[in-house]
Structures are given as C-alpha cells and as structure tokens.
VORO-193939 format. One record per residue (C-alpha): residue in three letters; x, y, z. Coordinates in pm, whole numbers. Example, Ala and Ser with C-alpha at 12.3 -4.5 7.8 and 13.67 -1.06 7.14 Angstrom:
2
@rest: ALA	x: 1230	y: -450	z: 780;
@rest: SER	x: 1367	y: -106	z: 714;
% end
This chain:
418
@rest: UNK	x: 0	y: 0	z: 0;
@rest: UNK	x: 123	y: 320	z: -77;
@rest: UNK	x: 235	y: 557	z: 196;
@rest: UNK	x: 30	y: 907	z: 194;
@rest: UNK	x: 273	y: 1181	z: 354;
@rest: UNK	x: 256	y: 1543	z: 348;
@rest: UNK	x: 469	y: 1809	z: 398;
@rest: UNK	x: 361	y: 2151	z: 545;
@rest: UNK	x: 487	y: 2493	z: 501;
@rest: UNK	x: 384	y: 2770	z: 676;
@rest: UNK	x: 411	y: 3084	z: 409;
@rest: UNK	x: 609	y: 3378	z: 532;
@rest: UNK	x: 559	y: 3267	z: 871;
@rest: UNK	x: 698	y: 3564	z: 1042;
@rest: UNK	x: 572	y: 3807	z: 875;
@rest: UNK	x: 228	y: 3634	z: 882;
@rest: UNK	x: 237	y: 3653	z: 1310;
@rest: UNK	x: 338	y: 4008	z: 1292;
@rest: UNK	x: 113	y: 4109	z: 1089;
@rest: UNK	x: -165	y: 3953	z: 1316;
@rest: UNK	x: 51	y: 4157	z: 1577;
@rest: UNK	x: -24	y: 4490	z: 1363;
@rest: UNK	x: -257	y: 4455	z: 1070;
@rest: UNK	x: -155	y: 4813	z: 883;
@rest: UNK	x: 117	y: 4579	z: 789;
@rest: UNK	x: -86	y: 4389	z: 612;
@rest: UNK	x: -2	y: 4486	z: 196;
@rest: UNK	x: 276	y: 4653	z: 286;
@rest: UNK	x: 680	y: 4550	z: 211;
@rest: UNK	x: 817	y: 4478	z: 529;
@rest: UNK	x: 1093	y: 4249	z: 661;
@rest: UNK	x: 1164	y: 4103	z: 1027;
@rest: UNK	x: 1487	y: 4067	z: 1109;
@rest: UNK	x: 1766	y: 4335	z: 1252;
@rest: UNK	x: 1805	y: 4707	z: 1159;
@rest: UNK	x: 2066	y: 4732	z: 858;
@rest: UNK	x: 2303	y: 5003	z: 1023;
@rest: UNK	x: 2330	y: 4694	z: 1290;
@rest: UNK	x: 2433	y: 4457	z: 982;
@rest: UNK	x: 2102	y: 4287	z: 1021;
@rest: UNK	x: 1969	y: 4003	z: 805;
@rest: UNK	x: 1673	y: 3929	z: 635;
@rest: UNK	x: 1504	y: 3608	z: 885;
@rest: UNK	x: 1147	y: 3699	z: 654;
@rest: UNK	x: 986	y: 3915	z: 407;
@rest: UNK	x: 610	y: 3992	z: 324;
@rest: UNK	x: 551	y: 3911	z: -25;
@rest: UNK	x: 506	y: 4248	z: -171;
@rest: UNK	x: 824	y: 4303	z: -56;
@rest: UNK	x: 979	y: 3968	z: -277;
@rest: UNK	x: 793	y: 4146	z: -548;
@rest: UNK	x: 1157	y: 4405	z: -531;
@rest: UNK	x: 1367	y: 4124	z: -519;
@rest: UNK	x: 1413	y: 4096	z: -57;
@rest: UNK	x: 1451	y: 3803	z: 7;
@rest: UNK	x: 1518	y: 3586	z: 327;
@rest: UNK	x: 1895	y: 3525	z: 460;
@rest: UNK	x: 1988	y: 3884	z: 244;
@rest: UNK	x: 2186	y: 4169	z: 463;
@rest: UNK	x: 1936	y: 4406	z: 546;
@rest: UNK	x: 2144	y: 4700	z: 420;
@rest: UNK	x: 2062	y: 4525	z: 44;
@rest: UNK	x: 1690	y: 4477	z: 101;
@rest: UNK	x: 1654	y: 4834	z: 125;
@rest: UNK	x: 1865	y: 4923	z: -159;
@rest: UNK	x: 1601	y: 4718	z: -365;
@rest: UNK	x: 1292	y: 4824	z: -165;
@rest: UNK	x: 1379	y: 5209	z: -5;
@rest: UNK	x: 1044	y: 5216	z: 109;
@rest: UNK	x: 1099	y: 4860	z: 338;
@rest: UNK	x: 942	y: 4865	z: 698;
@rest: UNK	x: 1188	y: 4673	z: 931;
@rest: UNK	x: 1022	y: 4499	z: 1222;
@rest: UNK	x: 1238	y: 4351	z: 1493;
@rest: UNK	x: 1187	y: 3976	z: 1556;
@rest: UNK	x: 1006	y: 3823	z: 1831;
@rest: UNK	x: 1072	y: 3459	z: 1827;
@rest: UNK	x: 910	y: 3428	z: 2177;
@rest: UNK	x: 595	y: 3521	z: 2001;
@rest: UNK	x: 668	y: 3281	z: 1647;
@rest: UNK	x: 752	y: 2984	z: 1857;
@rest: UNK	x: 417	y: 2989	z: 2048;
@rest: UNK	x: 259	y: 3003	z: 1714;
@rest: UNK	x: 401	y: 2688	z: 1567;
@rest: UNK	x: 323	y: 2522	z: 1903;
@rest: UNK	x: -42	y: 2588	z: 1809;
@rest: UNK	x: -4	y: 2477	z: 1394;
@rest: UNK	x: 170	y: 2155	z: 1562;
@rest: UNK	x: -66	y: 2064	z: 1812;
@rest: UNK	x: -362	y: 2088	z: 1545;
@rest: UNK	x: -139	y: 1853	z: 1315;
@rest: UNK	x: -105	y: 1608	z: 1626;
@rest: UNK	x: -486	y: 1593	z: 1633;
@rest: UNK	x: -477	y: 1361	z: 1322;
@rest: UNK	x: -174	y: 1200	z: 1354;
@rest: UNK	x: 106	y: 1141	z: 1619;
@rest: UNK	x: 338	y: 1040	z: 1314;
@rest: UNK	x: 452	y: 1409	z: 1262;
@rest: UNK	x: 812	y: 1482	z: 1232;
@rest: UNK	x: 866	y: 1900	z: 1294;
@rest: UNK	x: 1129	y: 2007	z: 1085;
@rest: UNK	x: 1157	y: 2361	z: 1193;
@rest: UNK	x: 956	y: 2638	z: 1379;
@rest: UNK	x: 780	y: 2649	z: 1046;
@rest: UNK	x: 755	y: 2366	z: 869;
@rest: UNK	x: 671	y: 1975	z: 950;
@rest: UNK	x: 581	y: 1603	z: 730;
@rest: UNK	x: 314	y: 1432	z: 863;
@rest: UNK	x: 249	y: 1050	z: 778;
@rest: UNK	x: -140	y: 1024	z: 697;
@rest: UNK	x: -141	y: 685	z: 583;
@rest: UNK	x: -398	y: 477	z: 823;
@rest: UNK	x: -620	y: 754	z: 758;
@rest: UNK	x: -917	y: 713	z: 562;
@rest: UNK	x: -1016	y: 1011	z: 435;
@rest: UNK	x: -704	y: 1076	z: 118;
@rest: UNK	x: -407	y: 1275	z: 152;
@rest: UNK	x: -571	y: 1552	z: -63;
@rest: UNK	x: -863	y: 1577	z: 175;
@rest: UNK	x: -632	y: 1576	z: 506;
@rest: UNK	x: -391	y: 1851	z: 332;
@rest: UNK	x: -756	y: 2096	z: 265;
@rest: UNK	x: -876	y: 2045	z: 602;
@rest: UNK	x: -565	y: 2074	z: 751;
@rest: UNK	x: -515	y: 2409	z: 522;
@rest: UNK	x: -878	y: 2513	z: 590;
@rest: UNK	x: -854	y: 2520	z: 969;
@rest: UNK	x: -503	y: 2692	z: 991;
@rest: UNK	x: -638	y: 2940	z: 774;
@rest: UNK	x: -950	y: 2988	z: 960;
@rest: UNK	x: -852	y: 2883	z: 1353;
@rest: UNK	x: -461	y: 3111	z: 1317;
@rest: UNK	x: -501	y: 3320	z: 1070;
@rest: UNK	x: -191	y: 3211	z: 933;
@rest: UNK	x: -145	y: 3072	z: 555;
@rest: UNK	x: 24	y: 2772	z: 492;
@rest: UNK	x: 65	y: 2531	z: 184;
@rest: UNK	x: 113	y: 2175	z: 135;
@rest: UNK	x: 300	y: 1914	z: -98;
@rest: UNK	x: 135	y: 1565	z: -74;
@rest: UNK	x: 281	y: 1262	z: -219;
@rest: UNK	x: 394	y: 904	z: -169;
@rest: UNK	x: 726	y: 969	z: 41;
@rest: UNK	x: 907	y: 1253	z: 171;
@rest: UNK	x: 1152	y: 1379	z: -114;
@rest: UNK	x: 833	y: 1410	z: -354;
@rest: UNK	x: 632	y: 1596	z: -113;
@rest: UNK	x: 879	y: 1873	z: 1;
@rest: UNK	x: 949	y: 1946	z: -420;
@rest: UNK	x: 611	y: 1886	z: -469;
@rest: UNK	x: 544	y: 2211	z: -151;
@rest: UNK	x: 820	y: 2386	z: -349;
@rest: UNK	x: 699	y: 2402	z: -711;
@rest: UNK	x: 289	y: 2471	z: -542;
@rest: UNK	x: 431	y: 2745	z: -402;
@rest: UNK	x: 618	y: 2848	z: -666;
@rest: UNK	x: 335	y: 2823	z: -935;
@rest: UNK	x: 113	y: 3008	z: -660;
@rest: UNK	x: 342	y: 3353	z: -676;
@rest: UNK	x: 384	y: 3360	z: -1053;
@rest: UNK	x: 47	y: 3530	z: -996;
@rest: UNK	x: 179	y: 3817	z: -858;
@rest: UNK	x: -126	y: 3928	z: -607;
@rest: UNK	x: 145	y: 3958	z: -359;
@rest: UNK	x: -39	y: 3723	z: -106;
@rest: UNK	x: 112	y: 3455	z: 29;
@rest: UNK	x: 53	y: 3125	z: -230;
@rest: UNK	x: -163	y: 2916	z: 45;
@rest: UNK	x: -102	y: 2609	z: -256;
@rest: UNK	x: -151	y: 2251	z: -237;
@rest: UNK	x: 10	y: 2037	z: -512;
@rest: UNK	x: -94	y: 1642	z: -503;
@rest: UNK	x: 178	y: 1418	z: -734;
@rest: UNK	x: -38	y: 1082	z: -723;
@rest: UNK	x: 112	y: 758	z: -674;
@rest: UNK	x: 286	y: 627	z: -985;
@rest: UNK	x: 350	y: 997	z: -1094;
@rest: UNK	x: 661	y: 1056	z: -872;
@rest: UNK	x: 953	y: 1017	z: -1177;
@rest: UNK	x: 698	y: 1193	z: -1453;
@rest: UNK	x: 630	y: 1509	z: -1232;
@rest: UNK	x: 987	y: 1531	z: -1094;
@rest: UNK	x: 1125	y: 1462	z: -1490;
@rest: UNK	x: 1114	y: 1840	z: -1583;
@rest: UNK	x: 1253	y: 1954	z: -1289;
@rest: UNK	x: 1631	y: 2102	z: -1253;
@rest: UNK	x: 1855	y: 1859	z: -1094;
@rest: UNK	x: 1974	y: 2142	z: -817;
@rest: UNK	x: 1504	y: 2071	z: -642;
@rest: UNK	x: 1674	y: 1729	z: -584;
@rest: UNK	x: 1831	y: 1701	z: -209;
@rest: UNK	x: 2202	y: 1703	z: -186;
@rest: UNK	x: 2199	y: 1885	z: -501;
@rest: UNK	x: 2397	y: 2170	z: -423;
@rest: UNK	x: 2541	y: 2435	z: -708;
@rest: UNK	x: 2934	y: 2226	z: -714;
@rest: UNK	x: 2718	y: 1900	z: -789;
@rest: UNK	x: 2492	y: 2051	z: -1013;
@rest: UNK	x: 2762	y: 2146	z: -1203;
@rest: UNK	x: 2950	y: 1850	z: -1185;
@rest: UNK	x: 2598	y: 1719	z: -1324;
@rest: UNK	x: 2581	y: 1966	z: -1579;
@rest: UNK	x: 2955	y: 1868	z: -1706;
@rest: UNK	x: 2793	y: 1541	z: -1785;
@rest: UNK	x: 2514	y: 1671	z: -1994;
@rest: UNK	x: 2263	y: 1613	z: -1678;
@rest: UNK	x: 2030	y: 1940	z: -1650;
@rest: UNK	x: 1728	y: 1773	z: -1502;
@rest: UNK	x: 1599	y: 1524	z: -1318;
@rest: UNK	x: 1502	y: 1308	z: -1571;
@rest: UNK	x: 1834	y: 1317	z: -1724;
@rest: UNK	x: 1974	y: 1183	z: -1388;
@rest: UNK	x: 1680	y: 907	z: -1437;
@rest: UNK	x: 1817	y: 799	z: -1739;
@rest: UNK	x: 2134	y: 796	z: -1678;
@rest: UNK	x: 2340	y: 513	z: -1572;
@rest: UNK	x: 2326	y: 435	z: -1211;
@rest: UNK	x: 2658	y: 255	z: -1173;
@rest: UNK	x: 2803	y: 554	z: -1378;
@rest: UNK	x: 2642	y: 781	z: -1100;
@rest: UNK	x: 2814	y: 570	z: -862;
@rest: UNK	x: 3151	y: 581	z: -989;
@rest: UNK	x: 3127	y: 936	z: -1030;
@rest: UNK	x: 2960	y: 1058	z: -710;
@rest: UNK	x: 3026	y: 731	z: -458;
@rest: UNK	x: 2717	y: 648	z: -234;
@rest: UNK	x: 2548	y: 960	z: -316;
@rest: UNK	x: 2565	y: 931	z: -710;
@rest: UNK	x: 2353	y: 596	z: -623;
@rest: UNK	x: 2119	y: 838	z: -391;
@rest: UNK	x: 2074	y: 1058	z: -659;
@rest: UNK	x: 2012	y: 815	z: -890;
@rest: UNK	x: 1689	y: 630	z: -688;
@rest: UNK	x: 1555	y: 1018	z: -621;
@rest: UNK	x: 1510	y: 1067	z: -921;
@rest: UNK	x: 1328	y: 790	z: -947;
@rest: UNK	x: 1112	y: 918	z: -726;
@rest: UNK	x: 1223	y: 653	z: -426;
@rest: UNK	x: 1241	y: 751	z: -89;
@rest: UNK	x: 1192	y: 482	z: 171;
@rest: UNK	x: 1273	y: 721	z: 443;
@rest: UNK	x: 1009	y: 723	z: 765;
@rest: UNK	x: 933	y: 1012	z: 964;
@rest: UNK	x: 1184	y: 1101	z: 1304;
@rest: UNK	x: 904	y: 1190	z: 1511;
@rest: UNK	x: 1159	y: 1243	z: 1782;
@rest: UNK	x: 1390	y: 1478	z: 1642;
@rest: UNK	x: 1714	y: 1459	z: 1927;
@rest: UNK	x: 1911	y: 1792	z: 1951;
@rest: UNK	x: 2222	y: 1765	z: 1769;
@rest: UNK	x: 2400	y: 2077	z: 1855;
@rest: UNK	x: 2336	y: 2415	z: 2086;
@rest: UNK	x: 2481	y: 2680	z: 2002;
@rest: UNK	x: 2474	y: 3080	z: 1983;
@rest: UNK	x: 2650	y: 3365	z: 1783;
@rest: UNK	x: 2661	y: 3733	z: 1741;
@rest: UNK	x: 2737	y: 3987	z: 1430;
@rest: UNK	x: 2904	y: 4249	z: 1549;
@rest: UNK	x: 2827	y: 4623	z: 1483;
@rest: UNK	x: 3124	y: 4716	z: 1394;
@rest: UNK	x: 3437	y: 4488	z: 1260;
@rest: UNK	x: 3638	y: 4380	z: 1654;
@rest: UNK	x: 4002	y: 4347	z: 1695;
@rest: UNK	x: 3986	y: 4414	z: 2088;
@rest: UNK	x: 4099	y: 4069	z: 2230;
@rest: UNK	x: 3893	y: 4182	z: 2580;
@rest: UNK	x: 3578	y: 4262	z: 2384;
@rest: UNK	x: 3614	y: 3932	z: 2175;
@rest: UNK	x: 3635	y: 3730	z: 2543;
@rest: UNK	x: 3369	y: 3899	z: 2713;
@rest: UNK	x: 3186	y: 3839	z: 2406;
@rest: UNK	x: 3249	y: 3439	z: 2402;
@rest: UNK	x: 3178	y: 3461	z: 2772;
@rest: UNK	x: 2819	y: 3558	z: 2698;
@rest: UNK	x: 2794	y: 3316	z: 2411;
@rest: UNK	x: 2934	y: 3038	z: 2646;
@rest: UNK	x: 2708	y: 3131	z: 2925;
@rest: UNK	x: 2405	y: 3144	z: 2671;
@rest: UNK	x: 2510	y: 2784	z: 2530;
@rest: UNK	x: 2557	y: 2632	z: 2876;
@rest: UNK	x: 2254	y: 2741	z: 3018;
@rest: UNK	x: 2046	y: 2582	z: 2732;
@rest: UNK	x: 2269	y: 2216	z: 2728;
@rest: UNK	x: 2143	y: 2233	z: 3107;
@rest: UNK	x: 1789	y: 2339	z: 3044;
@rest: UNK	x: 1823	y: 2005	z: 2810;
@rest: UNK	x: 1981	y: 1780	z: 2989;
@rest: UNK	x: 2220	y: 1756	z: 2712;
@rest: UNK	x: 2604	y: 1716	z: 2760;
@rest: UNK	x: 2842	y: 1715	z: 2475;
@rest: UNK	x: 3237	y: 1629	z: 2373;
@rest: UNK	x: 3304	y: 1883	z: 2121;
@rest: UNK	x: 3329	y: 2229	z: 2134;
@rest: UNK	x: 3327	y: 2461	z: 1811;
@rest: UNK	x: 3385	y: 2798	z: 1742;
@rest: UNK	x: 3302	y: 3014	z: 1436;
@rest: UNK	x: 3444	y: 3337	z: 1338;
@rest: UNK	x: 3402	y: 3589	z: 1027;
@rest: UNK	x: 3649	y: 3830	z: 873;
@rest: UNK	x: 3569	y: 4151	z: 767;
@rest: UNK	x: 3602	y: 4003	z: 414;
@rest: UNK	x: 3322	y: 3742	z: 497;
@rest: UNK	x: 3534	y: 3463	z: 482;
@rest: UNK	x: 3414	y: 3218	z: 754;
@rest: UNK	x: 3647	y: 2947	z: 946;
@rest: UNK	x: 3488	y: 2737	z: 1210;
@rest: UNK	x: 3758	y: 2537	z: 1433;
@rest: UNK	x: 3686	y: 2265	z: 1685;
@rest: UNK	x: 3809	y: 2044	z: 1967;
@rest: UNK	x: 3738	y: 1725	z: 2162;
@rest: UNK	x: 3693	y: 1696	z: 2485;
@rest: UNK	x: 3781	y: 1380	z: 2739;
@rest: UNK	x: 3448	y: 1387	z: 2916;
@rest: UNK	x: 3100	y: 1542	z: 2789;
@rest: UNK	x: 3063	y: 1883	z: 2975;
@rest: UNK	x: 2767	y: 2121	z: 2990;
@rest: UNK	x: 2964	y: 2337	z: 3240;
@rest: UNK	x: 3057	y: 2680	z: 3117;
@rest: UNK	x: 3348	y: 2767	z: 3233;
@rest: UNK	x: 3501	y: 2442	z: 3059;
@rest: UNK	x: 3294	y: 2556	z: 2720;
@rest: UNK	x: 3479	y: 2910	z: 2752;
@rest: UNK	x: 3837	y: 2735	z: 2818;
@rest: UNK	x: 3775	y: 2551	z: 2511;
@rest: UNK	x: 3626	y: 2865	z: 2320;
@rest: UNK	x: 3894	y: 3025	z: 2410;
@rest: UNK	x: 4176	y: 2792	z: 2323;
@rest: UNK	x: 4035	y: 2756	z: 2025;
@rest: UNK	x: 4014	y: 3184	z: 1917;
@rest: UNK	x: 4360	y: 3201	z: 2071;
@rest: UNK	x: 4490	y: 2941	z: 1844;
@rest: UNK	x: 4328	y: 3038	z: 1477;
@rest: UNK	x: 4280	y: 3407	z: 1501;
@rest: UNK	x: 4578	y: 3626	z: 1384;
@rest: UNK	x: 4617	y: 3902	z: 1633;
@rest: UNK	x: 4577	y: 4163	z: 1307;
@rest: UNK	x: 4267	y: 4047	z: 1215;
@rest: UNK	x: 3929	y: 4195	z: 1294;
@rest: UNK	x: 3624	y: 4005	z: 1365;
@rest: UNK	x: 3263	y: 4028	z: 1235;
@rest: UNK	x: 3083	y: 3735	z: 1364;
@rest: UNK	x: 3159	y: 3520	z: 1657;
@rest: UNK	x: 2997	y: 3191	z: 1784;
@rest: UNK	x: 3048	y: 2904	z: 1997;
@rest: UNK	x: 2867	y: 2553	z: 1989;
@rest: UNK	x: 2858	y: 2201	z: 2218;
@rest: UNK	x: 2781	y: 1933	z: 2019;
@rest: UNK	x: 2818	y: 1525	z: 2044;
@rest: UNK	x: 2579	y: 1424	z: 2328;
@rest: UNK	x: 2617	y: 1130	z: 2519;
@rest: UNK	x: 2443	y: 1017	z: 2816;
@rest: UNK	x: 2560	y: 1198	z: 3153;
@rest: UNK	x: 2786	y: 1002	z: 3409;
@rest: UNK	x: 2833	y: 998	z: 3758;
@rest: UNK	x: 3236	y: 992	z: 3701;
@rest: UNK	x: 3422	y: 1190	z: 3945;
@rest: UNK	x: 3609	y: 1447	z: 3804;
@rest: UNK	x: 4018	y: 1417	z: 3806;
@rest: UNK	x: 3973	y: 1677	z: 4071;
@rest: UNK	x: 3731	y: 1494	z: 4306;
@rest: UNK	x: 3921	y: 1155	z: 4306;
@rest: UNK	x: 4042	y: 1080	z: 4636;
@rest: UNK	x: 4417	y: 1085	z: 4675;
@rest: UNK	x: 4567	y: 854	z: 4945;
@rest: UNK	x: 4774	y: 1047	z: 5181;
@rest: UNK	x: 5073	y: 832	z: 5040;
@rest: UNK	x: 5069	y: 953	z: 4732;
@rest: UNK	x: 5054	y: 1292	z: 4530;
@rest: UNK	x: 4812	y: 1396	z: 4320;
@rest: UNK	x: 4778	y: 1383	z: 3964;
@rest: UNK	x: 4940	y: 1688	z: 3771;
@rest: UNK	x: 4836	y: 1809	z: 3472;
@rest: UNK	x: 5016	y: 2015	z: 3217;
@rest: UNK	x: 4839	y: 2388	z: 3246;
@rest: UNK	x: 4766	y: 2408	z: 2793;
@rest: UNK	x: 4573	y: 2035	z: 2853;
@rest: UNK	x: 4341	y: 2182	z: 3114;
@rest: UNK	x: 4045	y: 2238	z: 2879;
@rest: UNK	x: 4036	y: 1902	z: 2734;
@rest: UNK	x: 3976	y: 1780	z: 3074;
@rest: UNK	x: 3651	y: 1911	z: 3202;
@rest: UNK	x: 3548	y: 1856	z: 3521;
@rest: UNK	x: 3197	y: 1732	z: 3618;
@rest: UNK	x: 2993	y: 2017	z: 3824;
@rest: UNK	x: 2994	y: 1963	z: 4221;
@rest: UNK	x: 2659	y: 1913	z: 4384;
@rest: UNK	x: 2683	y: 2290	z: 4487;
@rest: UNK	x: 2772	y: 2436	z: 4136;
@rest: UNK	x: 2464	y: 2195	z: 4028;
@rest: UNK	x: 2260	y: 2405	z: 4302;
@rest: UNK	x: 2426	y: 2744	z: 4193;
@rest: UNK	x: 2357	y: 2713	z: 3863;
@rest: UNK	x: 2014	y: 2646	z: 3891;
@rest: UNK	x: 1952	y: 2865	z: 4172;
@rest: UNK	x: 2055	y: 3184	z: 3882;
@rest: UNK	x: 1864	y: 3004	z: 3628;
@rest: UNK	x: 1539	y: 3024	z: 3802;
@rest: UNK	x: 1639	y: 3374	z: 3915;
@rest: UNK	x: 1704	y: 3476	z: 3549;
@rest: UNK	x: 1343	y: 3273	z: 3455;
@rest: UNK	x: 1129	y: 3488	z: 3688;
@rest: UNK	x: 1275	y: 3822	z: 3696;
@rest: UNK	x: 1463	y: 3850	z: 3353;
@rest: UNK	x: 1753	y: 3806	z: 3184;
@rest: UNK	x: 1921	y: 4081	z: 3323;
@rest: UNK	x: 1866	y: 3990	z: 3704;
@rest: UNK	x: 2220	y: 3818	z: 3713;
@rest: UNK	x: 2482	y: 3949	z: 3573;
@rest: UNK	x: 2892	y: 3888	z: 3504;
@rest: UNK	x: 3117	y: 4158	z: 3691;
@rest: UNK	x: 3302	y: 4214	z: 3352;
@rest: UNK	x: 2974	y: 4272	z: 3224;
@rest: UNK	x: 2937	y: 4562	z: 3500;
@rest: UNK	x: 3245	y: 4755	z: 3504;
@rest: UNK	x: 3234	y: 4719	z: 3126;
@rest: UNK	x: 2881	y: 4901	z: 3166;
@rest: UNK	x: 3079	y: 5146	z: 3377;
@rest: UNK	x: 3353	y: 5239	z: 3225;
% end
C-alpha cells in the first residue's frame, strides 16, 4: 500500500504573526529581522516586498537598496515559537506520526487515515487558515523527497500570480507519478543537489531530473560514490525514508554579528563569555552534555572558518565551554585580524555520568596527586559539584522569573561602567 505523507509549510511565517501583531502591515513590504546600520539580516519578508527582489537570509542594508520604502520589524521569536506550538498541536490531532522540521515547517504520515491525503492537506489548510489566521501550503505525495518538491513548485506556481499574497497552494503528485512530475525539474530541487554538484551534473550533460533518471546508475556511482547511487533512486522518485518523530538535539549553540568589525581581544572574550554562558545554560535546560566544542568566526572580508576540539568527558559546564572557546580563538585568530561574527557551539551528546572528576578523586595520603600540564586543562573538564549543580540552577530560576538581566557577570558591570 502506498504511503500518503505530506509536507507543510507555513508561508512567510513571520511576517504572517506580525502582521496579526499589527494589521496596517498587512499589503505593505516589510521584513523582520535586525536594523541594517546593525548589519542585520533578512530572517522573513512579506511578499510584496519579494515582489523588489528581498529576500530571506539577504543583509538588510541590500533589502533596502532594492525596496527604499521597506518597513523593518524587529523579531520576536518568543511570540513565532508559540505560534508553531499551536499549527503543531492541530497537526497532532490527526496524527502522532509528525516529524517537525523547523519552527515552520513539519511532514506528517497520513497513511492509516481514511479520508485521502488531498482531503487531510484541505482540512488541515482550511482550519489553519480559519482557527490562526496564518497561511500555509502543502506538498502531498507518496514519500518525503516528492512531497517537500512537490510544496516547493505549489508554491512556486502560486506567486507567478503576482497578487502579492502569500501562495496558500496545495500540489498532489499521485502515486505512480513521482519520476513523470519530478522529470522536468532542474537537478539542483533534488536534495544534496547543491550548485558544485549541479555542475559537476551539468559537465555530464545532466540538466534535469530526468536526465539523472536515465542515466546510468553505476556511472552515477563511480562518479559521485554512495550519493551518485542516492541521486540516482531520487530521481526515481524513491524515498523509503520514515518520519523522526523524535527529532534529538544535535548541537546548541549561539552567535553574534558584530556592529562594527572587533580586533579588541577583551571585547572578543567577554563576548564568548556571553555566548558560552548562553550555550551552557540551554545544554542544562536540556539535559544535554556534549564532547566537542566549536567555534566560528568571520572576517571583515566574509570569509568564515569554524575550528573545533574534543573533549575527554561530555561537559555542559561553562566555564570548561569558555576554556575551550577560548583555546580555540587564541589558536586560529591572527592578532591583526578583525572580527565580524563570533559563535560558539557544544555538540556530540552522550548520556551523563556519575564519574568523578580528576579533581574529586580521592588521593591517598601516600601519594601525590595527579598533575596536569596547564595548555591540557580544557580538554579535561570537570563534572559540576553538587553545589555548582545548586548554583547554577539557583541563577537560572532567578534569570526565569525576573529576567535576563537579574544576574549578571562583573566584567559585564564595570564594562557598563567604564
């Protein structure tokens, strides 16, 4: 039997809450996201503001260049993430087989339904419309690969028409029409189709999808290893893939653009001290420890490097986060060069331990302790005492009912001071 799975799409979801926030916005180019003299970014645009060319993930000094008549509204993610809890739990009312893919956009797996996947996708349109306000549109299909393109080209088709509303489009590829609808298609709608494989694909004489369909699979292989063969049974229109209704975290982190381009070492610390503290707080909130520690830094020239480092023992404590952070921007950051964008991430969870830290071991009075060189210090973490445990959590529920701002660092204060 075939599978019936759709995929859901909320259109211009940002812009859709705010302007339930403030309807004068309704009509009206506008972009969330942060103010351009603060090297903002684009996070979403209304769709009379696409109509100039904004788009999402642009600088926000472009977008108004293209649109000088944009209105900027600042994001409010507190606000979008209640939101999607409310589109979610309506989808959980007709299935618990829903895998959320991001604050915006989730497959569902319809299949012991009766009613058909075309029915499920209108009422599931109809009441979002009606019970949020919000407008959403939907790719239905046999697997998952079919019905994201099949979202993508609805959508698509839907703003050709140039009402500037958002498309609210549902596009059904029936089963046995997966390779015929996706034939047509450029190769770069497949996944794990980026621009350097399309070209490679291109170099072959491959410009769509149906080309990569009729083209020889152990050829594919050869050329592009496992995922030549990938590509290959896509474009078939396979995909065998089941939903991950429990989606685990795979990394926390947090970054910041910088007003203006940073060479000050001190400013760059205190900065990764926030970040660290930020990152921390969350892996406890989740009950999440991790091995590696990354950073991320931007030149003024854009270029990007991200660096990273391996720790002995999963850590969610800070201060071994910032050691690490630290090591890390000491090591790969010429002294001469100025920094745009800094971040710091924890990732590779494993379960927590109960392993006393090389610090709490007991040491027979017989024998010394263990000495460690000073520069290996932050790949050996230690694992927080019962009363850093309490601390911490003593300033996070602080911090939870009075603000953000209740606890603060003493750099963070005399920095405020002068």
């Amino acid at each position: 039997m075939s599978r019936k799975i759709l995929h859901l799409d909320l259109d211009a979801f940002f812009c859709c809450v705010e302007e339930l926030r403030d309807p004068a916005l309704r009509g009206k180019p506008f972009a969330v996201g942060g103010r351009p003299e603060q090297r903002g970014v684009v996070a979403s645009c209304s769709y009379a503001a696409r109509r100039f060319g904004v788009r999402s993930a642009m600088p926000m000094s472009r977008a108004v260049r293209l649109c000088p008549d944009l209105l900027i509204v600042p994001h409010d993610f507190k606000a979008y993430r209640a939101m999607s809890a409310k589109v979610m739990a309506i989808l959980h009312q007709y299935t618990p087989l829903v895998e959320q893919i991001s604050i915006d956009e989730a497959f569902l797996d319809v299949t012991d339904l009766v009613e058909s996947a075309e029915q499920i996708a209108r009422t599931l349109q109809r009441r979002i419309n009606a019970e949020l306000q919000l407008s959403c549109s939907l790719g239905v299909a046999t697997n998952k690969l079919v019905a994201k393109i099949a979202n993508n080209i609805g959508k698509d088709a839907k703003k050709k028409d140039a009402s500037g509303n958002p498309p609210n489009a549902i596009m059904v590829v029936a089963a046995g029409d997966e390779a015929r609808f996706l034939a047509p298609l450029a190769t770069n709608e497949l996944w794990g189709v980026g621009p350097k494989t399309a070209e490679q694909l291109a170099a072959l004489g491959i410009q769509t999808i149906g080309d990569i369909a009729r083209y020889s699979e152990k050829a594919l292989t050869k050329q592009f290893g496992k995922n030549g063969h990938d590509l290959w049974l896509h474009a078939q229109g396979i995909d065998d893939r089941r939903l991950e209704t429990d989606r685990e975290t795979k990394s926390v982190s947090r970054e910041t653009t910088f007003v203006h381009d940073v060479r000050d070492s001190a400013i760059l610390r205190r900065t990764l001290e926030t970040l660290c503290d930020d990152v921390s707080r969350q892996l406890h909130k989740e009950k999440l420890r991790g091995t590696t520690i990354k950073i991320k830094l931007r030149w003024s020239d854009f270029r990007t490097l991200t660096r990273q480092t391996t720790l002995i023992t999963p850590t969610d404590n800070e201060a071994e986060i910032l050691k690490a952070a630290m090591r890390l921007l000491d090591q790969h950051r010429p002294p001469q060069n100025a920094v745009r964008l800094l971040g710091v991430g924890v990732s590779h969870f494993v379960e927590p331990t109960t392993q006393l830290s090389l610090w709490e071991v007991p040491v027979s009075t017989n024998e010394p302790p263990p000495t460690v060189a000073h520069d290996e210090m932050p790949l050996l973490p230690n694992v927080p005492s019962a009363k850093q445990e309490k601390l911490r959590s003593a300033l996070d529920a602080l911090r939870s009912r009075f603000g953000e701002q209740t606890v603060k660092r003493a750099s963070e204060l005399k920095n405020e001071d002068g």
